[in-house]
C-alpha positions in Angstrom: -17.2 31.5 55.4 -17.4 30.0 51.9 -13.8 30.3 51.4 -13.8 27.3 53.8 -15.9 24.8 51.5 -13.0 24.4 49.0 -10.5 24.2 51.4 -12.7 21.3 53.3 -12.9 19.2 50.0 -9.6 19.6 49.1 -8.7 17.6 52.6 -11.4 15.1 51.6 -9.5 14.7 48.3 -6.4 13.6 50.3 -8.1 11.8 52.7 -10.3 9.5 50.0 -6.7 9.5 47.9 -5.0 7.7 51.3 -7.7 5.1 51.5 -7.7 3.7 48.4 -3.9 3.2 48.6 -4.4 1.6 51.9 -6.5 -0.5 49.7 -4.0 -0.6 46.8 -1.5 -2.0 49.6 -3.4 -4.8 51.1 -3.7 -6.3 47.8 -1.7 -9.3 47.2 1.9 -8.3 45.1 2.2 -11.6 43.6 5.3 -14.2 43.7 9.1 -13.6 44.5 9.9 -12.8 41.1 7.0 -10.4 40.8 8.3 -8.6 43.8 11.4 -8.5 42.5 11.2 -7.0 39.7 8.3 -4.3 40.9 10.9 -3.2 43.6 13.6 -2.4 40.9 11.2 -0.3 38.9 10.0 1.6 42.5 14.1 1.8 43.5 14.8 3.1 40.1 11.9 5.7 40.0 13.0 7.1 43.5 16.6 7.4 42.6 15.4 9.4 39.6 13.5 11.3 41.4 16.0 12.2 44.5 18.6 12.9 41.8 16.4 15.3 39.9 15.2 17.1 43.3 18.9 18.2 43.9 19.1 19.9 40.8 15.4 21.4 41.2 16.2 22.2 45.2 19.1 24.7 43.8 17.0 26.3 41.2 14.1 26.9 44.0 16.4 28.5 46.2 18.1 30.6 43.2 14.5 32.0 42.5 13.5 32.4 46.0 16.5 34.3 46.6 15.9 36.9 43.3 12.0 37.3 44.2 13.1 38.2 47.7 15.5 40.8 46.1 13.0 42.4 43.9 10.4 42.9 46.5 12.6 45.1 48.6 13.3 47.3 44.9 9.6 46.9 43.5 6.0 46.5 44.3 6.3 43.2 44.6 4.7 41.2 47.8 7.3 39.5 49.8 5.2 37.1 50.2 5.3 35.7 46.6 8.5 33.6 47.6 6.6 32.1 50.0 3.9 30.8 48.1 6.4 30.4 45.0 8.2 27.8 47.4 5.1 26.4 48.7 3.7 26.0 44.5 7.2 24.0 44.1 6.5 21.5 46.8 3.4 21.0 47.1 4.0 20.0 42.8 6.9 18.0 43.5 4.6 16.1 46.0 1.7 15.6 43.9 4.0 14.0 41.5 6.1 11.9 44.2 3.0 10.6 45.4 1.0 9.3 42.6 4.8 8.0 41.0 5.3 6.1 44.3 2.2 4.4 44.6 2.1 3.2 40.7 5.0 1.6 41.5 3.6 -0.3 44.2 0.6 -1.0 42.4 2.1 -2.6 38.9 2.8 -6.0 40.6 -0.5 -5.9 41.9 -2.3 -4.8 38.8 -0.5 -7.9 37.2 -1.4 -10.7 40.1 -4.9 -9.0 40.0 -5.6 -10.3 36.6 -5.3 -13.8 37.2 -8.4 -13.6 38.8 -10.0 -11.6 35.7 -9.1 -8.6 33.6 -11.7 -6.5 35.6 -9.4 -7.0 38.4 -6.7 -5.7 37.3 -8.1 -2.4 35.6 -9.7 -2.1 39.1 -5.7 -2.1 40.8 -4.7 0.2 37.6 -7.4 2.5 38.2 -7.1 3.2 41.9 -3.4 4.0 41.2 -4.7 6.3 39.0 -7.3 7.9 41.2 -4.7 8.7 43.7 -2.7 10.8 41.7 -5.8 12.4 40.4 -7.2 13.4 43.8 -3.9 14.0 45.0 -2.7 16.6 42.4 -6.6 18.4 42.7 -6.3 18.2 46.6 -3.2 19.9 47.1 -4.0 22.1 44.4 -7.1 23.5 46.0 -5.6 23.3 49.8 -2.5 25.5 48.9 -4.8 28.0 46.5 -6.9 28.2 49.6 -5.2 29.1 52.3 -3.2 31.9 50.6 -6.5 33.1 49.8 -7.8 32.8 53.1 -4.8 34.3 54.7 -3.7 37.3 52.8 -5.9 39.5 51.0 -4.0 42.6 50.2 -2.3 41.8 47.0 -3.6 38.7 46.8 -3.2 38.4 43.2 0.3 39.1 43.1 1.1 36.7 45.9 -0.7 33.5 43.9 1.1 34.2 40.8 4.1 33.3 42.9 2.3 29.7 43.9 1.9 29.1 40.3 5.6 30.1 39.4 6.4 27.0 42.0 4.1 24.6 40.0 4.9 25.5 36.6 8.7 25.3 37.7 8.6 21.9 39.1 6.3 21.1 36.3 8.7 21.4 33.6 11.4 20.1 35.1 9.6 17.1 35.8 8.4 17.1 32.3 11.3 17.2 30.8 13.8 15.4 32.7 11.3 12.6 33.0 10.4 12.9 29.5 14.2 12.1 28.3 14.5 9.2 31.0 11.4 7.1 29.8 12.6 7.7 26.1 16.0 7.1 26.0 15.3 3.5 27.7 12.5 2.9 25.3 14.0 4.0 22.3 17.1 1.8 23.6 15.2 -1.1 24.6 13.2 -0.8 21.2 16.2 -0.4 18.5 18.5 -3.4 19.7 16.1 -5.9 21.3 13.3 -5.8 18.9 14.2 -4.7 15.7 18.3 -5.9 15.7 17.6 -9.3 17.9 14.1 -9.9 17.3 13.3 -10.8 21.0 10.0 -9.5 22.8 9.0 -6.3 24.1 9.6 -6.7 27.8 12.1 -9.9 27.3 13.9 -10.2 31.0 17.4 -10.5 28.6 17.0 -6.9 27.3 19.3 -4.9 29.6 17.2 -1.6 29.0 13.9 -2.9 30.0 14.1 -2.0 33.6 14.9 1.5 32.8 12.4 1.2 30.2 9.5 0.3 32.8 11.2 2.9 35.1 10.7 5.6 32.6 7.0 5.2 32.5 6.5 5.9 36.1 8.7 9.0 36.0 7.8 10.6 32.8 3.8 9.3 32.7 3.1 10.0 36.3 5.5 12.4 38.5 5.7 14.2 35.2 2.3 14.3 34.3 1.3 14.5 37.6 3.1 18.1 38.0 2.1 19.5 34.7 -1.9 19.2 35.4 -1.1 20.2 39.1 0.3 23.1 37.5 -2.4 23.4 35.0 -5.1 23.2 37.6 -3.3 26.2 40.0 -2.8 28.6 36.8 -6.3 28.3 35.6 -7.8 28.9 39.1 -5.2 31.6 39.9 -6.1 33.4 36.8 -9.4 33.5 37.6 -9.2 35.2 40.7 -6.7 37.8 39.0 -9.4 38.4 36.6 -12.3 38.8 39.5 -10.6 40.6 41.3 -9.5 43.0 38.3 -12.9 43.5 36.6 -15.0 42.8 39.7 -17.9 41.9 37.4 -19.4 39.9 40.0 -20.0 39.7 43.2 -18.3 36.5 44.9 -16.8 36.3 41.8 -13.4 35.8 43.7 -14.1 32.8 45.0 -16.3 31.2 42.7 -13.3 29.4 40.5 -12.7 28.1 44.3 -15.9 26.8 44.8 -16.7 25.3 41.1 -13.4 23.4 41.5 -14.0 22.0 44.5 -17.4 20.4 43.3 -15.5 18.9 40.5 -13.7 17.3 43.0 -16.9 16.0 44.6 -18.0 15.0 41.0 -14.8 13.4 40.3 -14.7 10.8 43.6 -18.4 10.2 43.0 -18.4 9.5 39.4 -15.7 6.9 40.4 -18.0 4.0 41.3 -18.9 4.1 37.4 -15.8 2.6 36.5 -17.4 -0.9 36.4 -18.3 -3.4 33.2 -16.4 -5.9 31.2 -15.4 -3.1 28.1 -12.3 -2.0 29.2 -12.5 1.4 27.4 -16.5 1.9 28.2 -15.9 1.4 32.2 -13.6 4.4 32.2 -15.5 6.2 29.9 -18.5 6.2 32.5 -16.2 7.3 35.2 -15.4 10.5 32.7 -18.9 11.2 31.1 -20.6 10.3 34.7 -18.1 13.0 36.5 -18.7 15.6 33.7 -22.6 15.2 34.1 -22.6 15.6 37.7 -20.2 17.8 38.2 -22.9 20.3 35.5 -25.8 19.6 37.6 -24.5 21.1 41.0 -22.5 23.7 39.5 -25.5 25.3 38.1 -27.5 24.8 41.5 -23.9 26.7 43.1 -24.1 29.6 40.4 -27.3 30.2 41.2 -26.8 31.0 45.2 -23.0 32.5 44.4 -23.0 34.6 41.9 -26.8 34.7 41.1 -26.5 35.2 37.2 -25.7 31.9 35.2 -22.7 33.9 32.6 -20.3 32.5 34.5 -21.4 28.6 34.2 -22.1 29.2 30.8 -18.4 29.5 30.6 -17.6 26.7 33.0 -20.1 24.8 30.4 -18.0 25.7 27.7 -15.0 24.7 28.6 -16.3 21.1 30.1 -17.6 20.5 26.9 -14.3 22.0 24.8 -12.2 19.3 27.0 -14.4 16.3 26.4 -14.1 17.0 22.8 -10.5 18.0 22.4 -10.5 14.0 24.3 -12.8 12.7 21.7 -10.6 13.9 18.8 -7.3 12.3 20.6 -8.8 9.2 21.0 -10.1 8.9 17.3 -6.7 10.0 15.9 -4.7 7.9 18.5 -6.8 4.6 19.1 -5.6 1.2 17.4 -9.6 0.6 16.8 -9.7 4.2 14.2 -9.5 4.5 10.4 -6.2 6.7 10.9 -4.1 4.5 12.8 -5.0 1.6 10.7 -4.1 4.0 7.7 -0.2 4.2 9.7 -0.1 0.4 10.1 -1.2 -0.6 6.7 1.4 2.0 5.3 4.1 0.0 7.3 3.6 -2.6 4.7 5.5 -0.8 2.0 8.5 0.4 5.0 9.2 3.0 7.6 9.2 5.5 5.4 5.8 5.4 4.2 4.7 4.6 8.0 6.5 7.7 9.2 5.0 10.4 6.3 1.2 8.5 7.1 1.7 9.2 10.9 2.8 12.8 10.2 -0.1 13.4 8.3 -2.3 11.8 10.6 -0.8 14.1 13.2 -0.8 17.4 11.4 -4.8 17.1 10.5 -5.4 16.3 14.6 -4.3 19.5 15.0 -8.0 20.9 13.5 -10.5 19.9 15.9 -9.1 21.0 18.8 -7.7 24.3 17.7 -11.4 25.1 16.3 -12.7 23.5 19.3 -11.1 25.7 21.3 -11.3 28.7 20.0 -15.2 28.8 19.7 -14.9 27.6 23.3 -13.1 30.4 23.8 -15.2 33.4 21.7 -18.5 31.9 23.6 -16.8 32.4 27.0 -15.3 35.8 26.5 -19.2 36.8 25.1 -20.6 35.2 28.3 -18.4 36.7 31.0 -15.6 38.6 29.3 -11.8 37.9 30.2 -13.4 36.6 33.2 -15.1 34.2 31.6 -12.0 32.7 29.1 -10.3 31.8 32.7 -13.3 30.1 34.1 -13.5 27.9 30.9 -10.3 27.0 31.8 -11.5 25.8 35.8 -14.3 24.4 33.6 -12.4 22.2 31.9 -9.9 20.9 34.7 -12.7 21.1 36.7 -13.1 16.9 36.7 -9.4 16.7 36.5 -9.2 14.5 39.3 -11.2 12.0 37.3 -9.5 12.4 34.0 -6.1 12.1 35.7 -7.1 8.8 37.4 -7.7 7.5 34.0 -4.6 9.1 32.6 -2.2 7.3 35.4 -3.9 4.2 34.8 -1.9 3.8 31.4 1.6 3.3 33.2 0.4 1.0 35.8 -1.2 -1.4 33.0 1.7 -0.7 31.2 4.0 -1.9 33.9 2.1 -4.6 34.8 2.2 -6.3 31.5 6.4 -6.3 31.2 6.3 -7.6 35.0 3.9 -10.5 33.3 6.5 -11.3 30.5 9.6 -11.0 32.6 8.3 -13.3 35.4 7.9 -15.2 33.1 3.7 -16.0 33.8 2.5 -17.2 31.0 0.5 -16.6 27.4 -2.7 -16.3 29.2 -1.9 -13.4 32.1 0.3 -11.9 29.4 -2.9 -11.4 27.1 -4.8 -9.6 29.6 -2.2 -7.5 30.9 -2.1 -6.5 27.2 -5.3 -5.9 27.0 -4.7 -3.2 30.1 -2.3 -2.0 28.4 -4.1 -1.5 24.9 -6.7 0.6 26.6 -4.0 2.2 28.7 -2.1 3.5 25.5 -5.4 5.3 24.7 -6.2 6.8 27.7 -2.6 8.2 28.1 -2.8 9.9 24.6 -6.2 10.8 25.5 -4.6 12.4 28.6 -1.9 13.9 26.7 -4.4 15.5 24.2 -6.4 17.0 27.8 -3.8 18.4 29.3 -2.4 19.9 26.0 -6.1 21.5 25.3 -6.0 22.5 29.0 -2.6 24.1 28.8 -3.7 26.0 25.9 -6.9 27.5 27.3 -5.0 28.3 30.2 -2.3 29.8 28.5 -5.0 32.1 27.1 -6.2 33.3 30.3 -3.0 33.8 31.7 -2.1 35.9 28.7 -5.2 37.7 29.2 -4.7 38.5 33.1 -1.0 39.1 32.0 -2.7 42.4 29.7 -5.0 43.3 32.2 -2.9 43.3 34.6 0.0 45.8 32.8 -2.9 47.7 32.3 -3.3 48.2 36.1 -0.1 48.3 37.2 2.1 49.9 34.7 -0.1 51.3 31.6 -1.5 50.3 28.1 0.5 48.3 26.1 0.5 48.8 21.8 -1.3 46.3 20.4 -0.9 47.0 17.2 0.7 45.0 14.4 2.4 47.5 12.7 4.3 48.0 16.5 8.0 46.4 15.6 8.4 45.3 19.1 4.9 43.7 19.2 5.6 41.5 16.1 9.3 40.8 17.2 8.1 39.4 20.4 5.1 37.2 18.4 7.8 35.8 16.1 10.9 35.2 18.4 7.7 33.3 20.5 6.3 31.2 17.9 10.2 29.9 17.3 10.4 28.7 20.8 8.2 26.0 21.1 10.8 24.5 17.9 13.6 25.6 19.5 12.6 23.5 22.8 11.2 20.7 20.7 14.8 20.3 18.7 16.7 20.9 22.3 14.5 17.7 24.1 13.9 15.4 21.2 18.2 15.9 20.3 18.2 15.1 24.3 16.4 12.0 23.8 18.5 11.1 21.0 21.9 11.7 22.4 21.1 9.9 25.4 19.5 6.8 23.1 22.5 6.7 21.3 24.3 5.7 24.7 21.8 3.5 25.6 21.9 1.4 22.7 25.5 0.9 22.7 25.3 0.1 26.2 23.0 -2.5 25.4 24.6 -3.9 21.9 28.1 -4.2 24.3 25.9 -6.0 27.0 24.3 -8.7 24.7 27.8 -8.6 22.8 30.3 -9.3 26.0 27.8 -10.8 28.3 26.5 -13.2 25.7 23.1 -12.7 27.6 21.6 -14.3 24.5 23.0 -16.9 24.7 22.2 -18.3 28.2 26.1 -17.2 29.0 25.3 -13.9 31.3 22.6 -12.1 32.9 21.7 -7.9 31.9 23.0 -5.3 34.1 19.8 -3.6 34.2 21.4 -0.5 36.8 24.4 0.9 34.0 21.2 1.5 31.5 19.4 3.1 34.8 22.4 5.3 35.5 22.6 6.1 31.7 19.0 7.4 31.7 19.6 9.0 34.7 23.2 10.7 34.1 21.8 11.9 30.6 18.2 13.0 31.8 19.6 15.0 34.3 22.3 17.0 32.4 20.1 17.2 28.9 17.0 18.8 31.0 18.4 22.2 32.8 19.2 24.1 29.1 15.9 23.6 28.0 13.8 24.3 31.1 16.1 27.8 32.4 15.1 28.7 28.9 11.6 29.1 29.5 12.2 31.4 32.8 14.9 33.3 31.2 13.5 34.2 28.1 10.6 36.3 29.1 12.4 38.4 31.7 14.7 39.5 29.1 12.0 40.4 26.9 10.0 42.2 29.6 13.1 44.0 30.4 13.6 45.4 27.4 9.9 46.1 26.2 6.3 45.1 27.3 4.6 44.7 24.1 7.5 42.2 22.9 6.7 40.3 26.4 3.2 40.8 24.9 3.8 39.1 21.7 6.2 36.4 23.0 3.5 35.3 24.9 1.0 35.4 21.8 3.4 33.8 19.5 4.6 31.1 22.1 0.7 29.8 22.7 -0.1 29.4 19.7 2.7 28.0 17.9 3.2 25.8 20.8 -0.2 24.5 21.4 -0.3 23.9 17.4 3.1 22.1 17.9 2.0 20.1 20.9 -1.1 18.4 19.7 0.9 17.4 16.5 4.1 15.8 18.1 1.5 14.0 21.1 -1.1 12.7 18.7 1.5 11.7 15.9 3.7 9.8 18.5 0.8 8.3 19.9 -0.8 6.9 16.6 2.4 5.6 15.6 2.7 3.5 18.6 -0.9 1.8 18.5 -0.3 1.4 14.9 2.3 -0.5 16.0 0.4 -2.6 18.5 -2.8 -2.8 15.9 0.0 -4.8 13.5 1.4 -6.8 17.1 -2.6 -7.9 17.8 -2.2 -10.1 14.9 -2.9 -8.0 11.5 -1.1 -7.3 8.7 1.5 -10.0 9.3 1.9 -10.0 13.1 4.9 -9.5 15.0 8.1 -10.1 13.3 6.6 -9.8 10.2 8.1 -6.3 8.1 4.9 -4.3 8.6 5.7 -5.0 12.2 9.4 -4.2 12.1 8.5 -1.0 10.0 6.3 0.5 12.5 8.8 -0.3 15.2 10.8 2.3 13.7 7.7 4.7 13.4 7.1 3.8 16.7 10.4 4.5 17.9 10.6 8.0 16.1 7.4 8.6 17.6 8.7 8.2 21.1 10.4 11.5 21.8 7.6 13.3 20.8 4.5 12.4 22.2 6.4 11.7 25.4 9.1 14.1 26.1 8.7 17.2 23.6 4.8 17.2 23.0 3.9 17.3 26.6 6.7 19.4 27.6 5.5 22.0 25.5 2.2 22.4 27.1 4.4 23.4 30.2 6.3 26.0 28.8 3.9 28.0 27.1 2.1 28.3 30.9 5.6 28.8 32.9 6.4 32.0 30.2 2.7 33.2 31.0 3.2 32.6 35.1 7.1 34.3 34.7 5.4 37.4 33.3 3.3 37.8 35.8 5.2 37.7 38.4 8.0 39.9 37.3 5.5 42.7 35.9 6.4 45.0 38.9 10.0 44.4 38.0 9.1 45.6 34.3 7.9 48.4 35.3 11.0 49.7 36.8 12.1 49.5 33.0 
């Protein structure tokens, strides 16, 4: 059976992503204080994590409970709660793992690069690569067997599968997303621009939670949006297959092509070698890209027999590595427009902030226009069929991209551990240097999985039409419908809507921190020698305020559409239409703004324009700091919801058409 291949490399996945932690493990976790402080960060990330799973466990079993209800009073499979509760865990997992084992690996990264930077990227990396081939090997396994098992309805029951992963996804996002912030934005505000005192200074009471948010918000809750990314596109696909029926096999061929990205992916992994930091993971991506072409072609030809359909795959490989490209140019500390942001810090924070919104509103160009010819060339090789499968196109290597994505935390850990053990100018360089490259590769992450949400989005907004079309009739698409543009307007305010509900989060829960922090360095006299930080009150501040700040926001994104669907189908229709693209718009802007304002920071801490201290420096702090929420909690949130509203729909249609 050939429905057995992807299901085989998705247990090889797992299998290769156990052995290099086993490797990870073995590696040496440096002195007492290293340990120390690494098994803070990992305690703090777990309590986050078990904290935000109570809340999640009640939603899941909310859910579960309605989808059970409506299948006895609709068409609706039964066996959608199943797979919606199997989509939840297997992306809770995904998440748990990779956050787990980058905060086992950050003291290791750190001691690693005693011996030589190369070292440490290679400890970073591997962290990396086992989220990556975590999130893509649960992804395939759970997609697989639901195929394998049921086939009547099959569609229907997926849909639930990716209700479970988008759910999780956001949730994680978001929660996460307000966490890592609300430390750093803390840590930031009172340490180094009211006290003056380093980044990662041991006195700073928020720098635990600080390093603690980059594991929770970088990783688990990266780790579930791409899982959830990765399920949608694939599941769309098949909807579409099995809709049109264009081709034959063409069920199973979004199966197939991402499982030899998989292959691609551990492959290409061995090219992650050389002394340039940024060129060694840039052979891991291009080599995994260019491999993953070559036997997808040879696979077309003997699955499908016509080459449409890899055209499309093509397509969207090609529309991911550029949408990367354009993040890194507009994000990197080495490109004309972050320079632009840092030399604008000279004249204040002002100025800093209106260069880095510029900068961020004209990123937005090359990967709208990138995607949408991406998208126009698929749909004329293979129809609606063939927008999905430029979607498995471009996640296709995900477990490759992701590896390089998760690499940022880890580096980024392992340079605080470095200053707050206290190890020397020397280790802290090179650490920096880690975490230099790592700043680039997360906003080159961000910037992938925001052009990945989008073209997913797409596909699921397409399978959403084709599939009212089957199941309950035609819906007016017309603009002069009243309902149709309602729905398009009400969805293109959402995505501002969530933005101001997660960036006020962020700053509510800030506000706390830094007061905590300002009393701590006030009564403690930490400063002074006198006291030392109580690192857990700013965990349980981070926590307490994650927690309560992320349940408004992320019900809003399940609620909304079922009330819309309810009341009419084409304002579902243009909710949808309006959400993706005012939120994939809004997503690149806030991610690629937030993350030029940081390296525009770190181009001015590298020793230009002044230096540290210097009032370029303390003026992009402040950039930096506004920057923050966006790129980290409301940017990549985004992505999230505009797929969950697409996933929602589908599921419920049978439930719309009792209405």
């Amino acid at each position: 059976m050939i429905e057995i291949f992807p299901l085989s490399v998705g247990f090889i996945s797992i299998i290769t992503a156990i052995a290099i932690a086993f490797y990870i493990l073995k590696q040496p976790p440096g002195n007492k204080k290293m340990q120390e402080i690494s098994k803070t960060i990992h305690d703090g990330a777990i309590t986050f994590l078990n904290e935000e799973y109570k809340i999640i466990v009640i939603f899941v079993i909310i859910v579960t409970l309605v989808l059970l209800t409506a299948s006895l009073y609709t068409d609706m499979p039964w066996q959608t709660s199943i797979s919606f509760i199997t989509g939840a865990i297997f992306s809770a997992l995904a998440g748990n793992i990779g956050m787990r084992i980058a905060t086992l690996s950050n003291a290791r990264a750190t001691e690693a690069s005693k011996k030589g930077i190369r070292n440490g990227l290679i400890i970073a990396f591997s962290s990396g690569a086992v989220m990556g081939l975590s999130v893509v090997g649960l992804g395939i396994i759970g997609i697989s067997i639901f195929f394998i098992v049921f086939e009547e309805n099959i569609a229907g029951i997926l849909f639930g599968f990716g209700f479970g992963a988008s759910s999780i996804a956001l949730f994680a996002r978001v929660g996460g997303g307000i966490y890592t912030k609300s430390a750093d934005v803390g840590a930031d505000l009172v340490g180094k621009v009211e006290e003056g005192i380093p980044e990662d200074d041991p006195r700073n009471p928020a720098v635990i939670a600080d390093n603690v948010g980059d594991n929770v918000g970088d990783v688990a809750g990266m780790g579930a949006d791409l899982f959830e990314s990765y399920s949608d596109s694939i599941i769309s696909a098949i909807t579409l297959a099995l809709i049109a029926g264009i081709y034959s096999n063409a069920d199973v061929y979004p199966l197939i092509i991402a499982g030899i990205g998989i292959i691609s992916s551990i492959i290409a992994m061995i090219f992650v070698r050389g002394k340039n930091l940024y060129s060694a993971l840039r052979n891991g991506l291009f080599g995994a890209s260019i491999i993953f072409a070559v036997i997808a072609f040879i696979a077309t030809h003997f699955i499908i027999g016509k080459y449409e359909p890899f055209y499309a795959v093509l397509v969207g490989l090609i529309d991911g590595i550029v949408i990367g490209l354009a993040t890194e140019y507009f994000t990197s500390e080495q490109r004309k427009p972050v320079k632009k942001i840092a030399e604008a810090s000279q004249t204040g924070p002002a100025t800093n902030i209106l260069q880095g919104m510029s900068v961020g509103m004209l990123s937005t160009a090359i990967p709208i226009i990138s995607t949408c010819i991406a998208m126009i060339i698929a749909f004329h090789f293979a129809e609606f069929y063939g927008v999905a499968m430029a979607a498995v196109g471009m996640l296709s290597t995900l477990g490759m991209s992701l590896a390089t994505d998760c690499y940022g935390p880890v580096a980024d850990n392992a340079a605080g551990i470095s200053e707050m053990a206290g190890l020397g100018e020397d280790i802290r360089k090179k650490t920096e240097s880690l975490d230099a490259v790592g700043n680039t590769t997360a906003a080159m992450g961000k910037g992938f999985a925001i052009g990945s949400a989008a073209i997913t989005a797409l596909a699921l907004l397409f399978t959403f039409v084709e599939k009212v079309r089957e199941t309950i009739g035609g819906i007016n698409i017309n603009l002069t419908s009243p309902h149709l543009m309602t729905g398009i307007f009400i969805g293109a305010m959402l995505p501002f809507l969530f933005s101001s509900l997660a960036i006020g989060a962020v700053g509510r829960t800030a506000e706390k921190m830094v007061k905590e922090v300002r009393r701590q360095f006030k009564e403690l006299g930490i400063l002074k020698g006198k006291g030392k930080p109580d690192y857990e009150e700013c965990i349980r501040i981070a926590t307490k305020g994650a927690l309560r700040e992320m349940i408004l926001p992320s019900s809003m994104a399940v609620v909304v559409p079922i009330i819309m669907g309810i009341w009419r189908i084409e304002a579902l229709a243009g909710l949808l239409a309006g959400a993706t693209a005012s939120g994939f718009l809004m997503a690149i802007f806030l991610a690629n703004a937030g993350g030029a304002w940081d390296n525009a920071k770190k181009y001015i801490e590298a020793g230009n324009l002044g230096g540290k201290g210097s009032f370029a420096h303390k003026s992009a702090v402040v950039g930096d700091t506004v920057g923050d929420p966006c790129k980290d909690t409301a940017g990549p949130s985004l992505n999230i919801l505009i797929k969950l509203m697409s996933i929602v729909s589908l599921v419920f249609i049978p439930l719309f058409a009792k209405f």
